[in-house]
Structure formats: structure tokens, C-alpha cells
C-alpha positions in Angstrom: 0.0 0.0 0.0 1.2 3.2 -1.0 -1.8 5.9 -0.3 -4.1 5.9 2.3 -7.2 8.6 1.4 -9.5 9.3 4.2 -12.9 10.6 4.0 -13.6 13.7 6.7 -17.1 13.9 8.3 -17.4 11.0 10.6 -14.2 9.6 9.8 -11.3 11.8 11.0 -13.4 14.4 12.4 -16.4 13.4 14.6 -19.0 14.9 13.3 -22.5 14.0 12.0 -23.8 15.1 8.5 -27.6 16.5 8.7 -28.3 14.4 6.2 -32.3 13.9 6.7 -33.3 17.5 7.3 -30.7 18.4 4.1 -32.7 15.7 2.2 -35.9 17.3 3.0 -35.1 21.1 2.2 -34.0 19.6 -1.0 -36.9 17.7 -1.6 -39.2 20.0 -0.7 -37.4 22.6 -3.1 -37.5 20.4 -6.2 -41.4 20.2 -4.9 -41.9 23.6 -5.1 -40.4 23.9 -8.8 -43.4 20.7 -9.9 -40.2 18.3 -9.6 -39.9 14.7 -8.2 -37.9 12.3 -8.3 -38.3 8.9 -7.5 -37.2 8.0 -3.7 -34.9 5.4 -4.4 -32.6 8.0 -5.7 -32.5 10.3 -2.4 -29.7 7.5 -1.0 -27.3 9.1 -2.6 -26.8 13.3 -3.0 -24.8 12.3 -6.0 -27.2 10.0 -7.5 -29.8 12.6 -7.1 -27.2 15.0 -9.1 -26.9 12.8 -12.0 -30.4 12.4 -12.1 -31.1 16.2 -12.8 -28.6 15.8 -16.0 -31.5 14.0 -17.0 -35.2 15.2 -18.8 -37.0 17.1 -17.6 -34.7 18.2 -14.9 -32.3 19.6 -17.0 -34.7 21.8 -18.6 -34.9 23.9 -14.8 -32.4 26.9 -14.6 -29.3 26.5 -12.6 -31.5 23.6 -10.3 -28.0 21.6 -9.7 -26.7 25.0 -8.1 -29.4 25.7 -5.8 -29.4 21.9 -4.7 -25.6 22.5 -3.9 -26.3 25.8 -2.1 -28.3 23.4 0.1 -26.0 21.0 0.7 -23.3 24.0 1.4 -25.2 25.6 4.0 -26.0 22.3 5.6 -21.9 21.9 5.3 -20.9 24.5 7.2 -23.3 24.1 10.1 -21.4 20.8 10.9 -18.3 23.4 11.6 -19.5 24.5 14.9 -18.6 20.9 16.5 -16.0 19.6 14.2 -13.2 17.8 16.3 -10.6 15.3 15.5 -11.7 11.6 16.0 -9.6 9.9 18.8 -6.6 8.3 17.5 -7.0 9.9 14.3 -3.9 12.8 14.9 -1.8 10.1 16.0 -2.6 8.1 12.8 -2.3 10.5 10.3 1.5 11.4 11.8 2.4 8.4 12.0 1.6 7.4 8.6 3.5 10.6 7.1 6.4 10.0 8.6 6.6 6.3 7.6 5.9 7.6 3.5 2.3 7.0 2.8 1.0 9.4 0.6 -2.1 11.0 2.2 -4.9 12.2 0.7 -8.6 13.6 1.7 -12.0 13.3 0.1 -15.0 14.7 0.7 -18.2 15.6 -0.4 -18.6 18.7 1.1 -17.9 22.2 0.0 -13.6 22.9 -0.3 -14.0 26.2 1.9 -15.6 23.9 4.8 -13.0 21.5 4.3 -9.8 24.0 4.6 -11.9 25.2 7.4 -12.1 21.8 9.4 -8.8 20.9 8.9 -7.0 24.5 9.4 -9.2 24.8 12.4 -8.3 21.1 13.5 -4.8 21.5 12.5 -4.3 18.6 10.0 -4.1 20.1 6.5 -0.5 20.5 5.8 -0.5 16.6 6.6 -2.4 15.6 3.4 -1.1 15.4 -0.2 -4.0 16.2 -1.5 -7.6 17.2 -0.8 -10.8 16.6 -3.2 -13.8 18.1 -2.7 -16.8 17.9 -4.3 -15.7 21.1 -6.4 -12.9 19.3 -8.0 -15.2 16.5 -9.9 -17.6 15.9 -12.0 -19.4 13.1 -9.6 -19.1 12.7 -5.9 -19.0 9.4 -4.0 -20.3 6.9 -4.2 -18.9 7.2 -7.7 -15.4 6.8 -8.0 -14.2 9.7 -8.9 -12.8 11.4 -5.9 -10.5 8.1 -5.3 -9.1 8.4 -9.0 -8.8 12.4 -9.2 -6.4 11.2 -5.9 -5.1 8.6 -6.8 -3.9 10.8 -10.5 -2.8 13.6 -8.3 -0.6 11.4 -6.0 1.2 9.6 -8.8 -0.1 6.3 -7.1 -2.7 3.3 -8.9 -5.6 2.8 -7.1 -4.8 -0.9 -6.3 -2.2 0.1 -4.3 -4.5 2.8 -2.1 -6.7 2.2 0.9 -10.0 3.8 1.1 -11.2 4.9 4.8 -14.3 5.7 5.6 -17.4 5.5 7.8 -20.4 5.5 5.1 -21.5 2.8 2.2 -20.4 5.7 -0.3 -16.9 5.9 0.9 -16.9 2.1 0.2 -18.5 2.0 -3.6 -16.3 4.8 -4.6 -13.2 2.9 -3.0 -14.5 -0.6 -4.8 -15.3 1.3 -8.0 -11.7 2.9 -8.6 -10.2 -0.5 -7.9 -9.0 0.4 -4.5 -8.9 -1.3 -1.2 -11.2 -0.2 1.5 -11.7 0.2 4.9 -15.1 0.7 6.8 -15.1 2.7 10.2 -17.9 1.1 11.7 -18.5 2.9 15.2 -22.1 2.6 15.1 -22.1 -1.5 14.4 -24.2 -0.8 11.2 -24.2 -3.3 8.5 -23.9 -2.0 4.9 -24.8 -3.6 1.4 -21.0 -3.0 0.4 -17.8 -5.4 0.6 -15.3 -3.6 2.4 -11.9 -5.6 2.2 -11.6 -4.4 6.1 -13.7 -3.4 8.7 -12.7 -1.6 11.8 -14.2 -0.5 15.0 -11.5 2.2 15.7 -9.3 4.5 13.5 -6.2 3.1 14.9 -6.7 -0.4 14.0 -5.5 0.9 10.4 -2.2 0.4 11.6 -2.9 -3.6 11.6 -4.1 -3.5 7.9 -1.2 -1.8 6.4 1.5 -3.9 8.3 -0.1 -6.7 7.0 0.4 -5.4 3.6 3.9 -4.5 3.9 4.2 -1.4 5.0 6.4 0.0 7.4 4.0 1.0 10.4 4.9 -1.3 13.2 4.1 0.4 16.3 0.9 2.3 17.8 0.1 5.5 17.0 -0.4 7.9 19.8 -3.9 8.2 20.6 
């Protein structure tokens, strides 16, 4: 393994995304404008934002931007609370010093990411950082992990995908990566991650296993 990318909300940062009450500003908005959408689709943000490509969504003014002005507000009010997950400083460290390229994704807004991880201290540890601005499809499509994975000079086979939703996992899966699911609630998902963990620093176990060079605990 040569790259480890990490997905923020939940993950590294202990914080939980809105998502219901973003979901139903956003449904009642495409409501308002004589628009629905069937609910199967309302999973997924992204899904949702693929579907408006389609007729007769696309036919709506700018109705991609005002469903991203949503999701923006709802980003930033998940600032107020944002604080490193346990463990996770002491991970991230240790894996920069032992030469794992590190990289961020997220599908939130890129001035709510610089402002989690400036506030939190942790940006100048990541190679990279990909937000939902630089790609034409968030997770749980794959390009976040490939936009990375380009940007870090590195395949995706040889990355590991972390994260704490089924979206990080698909997008992991779909790019050819390896992933890992946080799972600190004890929730099943539909998606094979190759590795599940309870804790952030059980990472360390996974990449020693495949070779790398982390051999001792990170601080906590």
C-alpha cells in the first residue's frame, strides 16, 4: 500500500452530517419547482445530481446549483462541532512519517474542508484534498479516489479507502482500491469492504499486513 485517502465527516473528524433534514429542504425545493424524483434515488446526493442531467430536470435553470447551495449551507453548520476523532492525529503522523501518501475526500464544499482541517490542524499533513468542487461526480462514484489517486502519482490498487459511510466504500470498490469501513455505530452496509474496523487506529494492523512500514501504535 502506498496511499491511504480518508474521507472527513465522521471519519477523522467526529461529526455527523444532517443528512435527513438536508434531504428534505432539498426535496421540498424540487417540490416547489413541480419536480420529483423517485425516492430510491434520495440515497445518494450524487445519484440525485446525476439524475437532474436528465429530462426534464435539465430543462430547470441553474437547479444543480441551488441543490448545492443546500448542501453547502448544511456543510458548514457541521463546523460548529468539528473535532478530531480519537486516534486519528496520532494516525495520520504516524503514517506521514513512515511515507504513505495521504490524501482527503470529501463531499462537502472545499471552503468547509480547509476550514475543518485548518481549524483542527491537520491540512498540511495531506497530499491532496478533493472536494466535491474538483469533480464531475461525488462518492459513491469513483471519482474522488481516482482524481487522488492521479494527483498522488499512485494506482488505485495500491491505495486504501477509509471511511465511515457505504459511499466511501462503492467509490473505494469502484476505482479498484482497497477499503476500509469505520464502523463505530455497528451498522451493516450492502458494500464489501476488504476491512472493517471498530476504531481508527486499527488501520495500523491493515497496512502492516500489507507491507508497509507501520509497526508500532500510533499515539492516541
Amino acid at each position: 500500500m502506498k496511499a491511504v485517502l480518508f474521507d472527513m465527516d465522521g471519519t477523522i473528524i467526529k461529526n455527523s452530517y444532517p443528512f435527513p433534514q438536508a434531504k428534505a429542504e432539498i426535496l421540498a425545493t424540487l417540490r416547489s419547482r413541480g419536480l420529483y424524483v423517485p425516492d430510491d434515488i434520495y440515497g445518494s446526493i450524487a445519484n440525485l445530481l446525476e439524475k437532474l442531467k436528465e429530462p426534464p430536470y435539465n430543462d430547470h435553470t441553474n437547479i444543480r446549483g441551488v441543490i448545492l447551495s443546500i448542501l453547502t449551507k448544511y456543510d458548514f453548520e457541521c463546523t460548529g462541532d468539528a473535532k478530531l476523532r480519537r486516534g486519528a492525529l496520532g494516525i495520520l503522523r504516524r503514517l506521514k512519517q513512515d511515507g504513505y501518501r495521504l490524501g482527503l475526500i470529501s463531499n462537502s464544499n472545499l471552503l468547509v474542508v480547509r476550514k475543518v482541517l485548518g481549524a483542527t490542524r491537520v491540512y498540511s499533513l495531506f497530499d491532496v484534498v478533493i472536494t466535491r468542487e474538483c469533480v464531475e461526480r461525488m462518492k459513491p462514484y469513483p471519482d474522488m479516489v481516482l482524481a487522488a489517486c492521479e494527483k498522488l502519482g499512485v494506482h488505485p490498487s495500491n491505495t486504501l479507502v477509509v471511511g465511515d459511510s457505504w459511499v466511501d466504500i462503492e467509490a473505494g470498490s469502484a476505482a479498484g482500491a482497497k477499503t476500509a469501513y469505520l464502523n463505530t455505530k455497528n451498522t451493516d452496509i450492502p458494500q464489501h469492504p476488504t476491512y472493517e474496523i471498530r476504531k481508527i487506529t486499527q488501520l495500523l494492523k491493515i497496512l502492516v499486513e500489507n507491507g508497509g512500514s507501520t509497526t508500532r501504535e500510533a499515539a492516541v
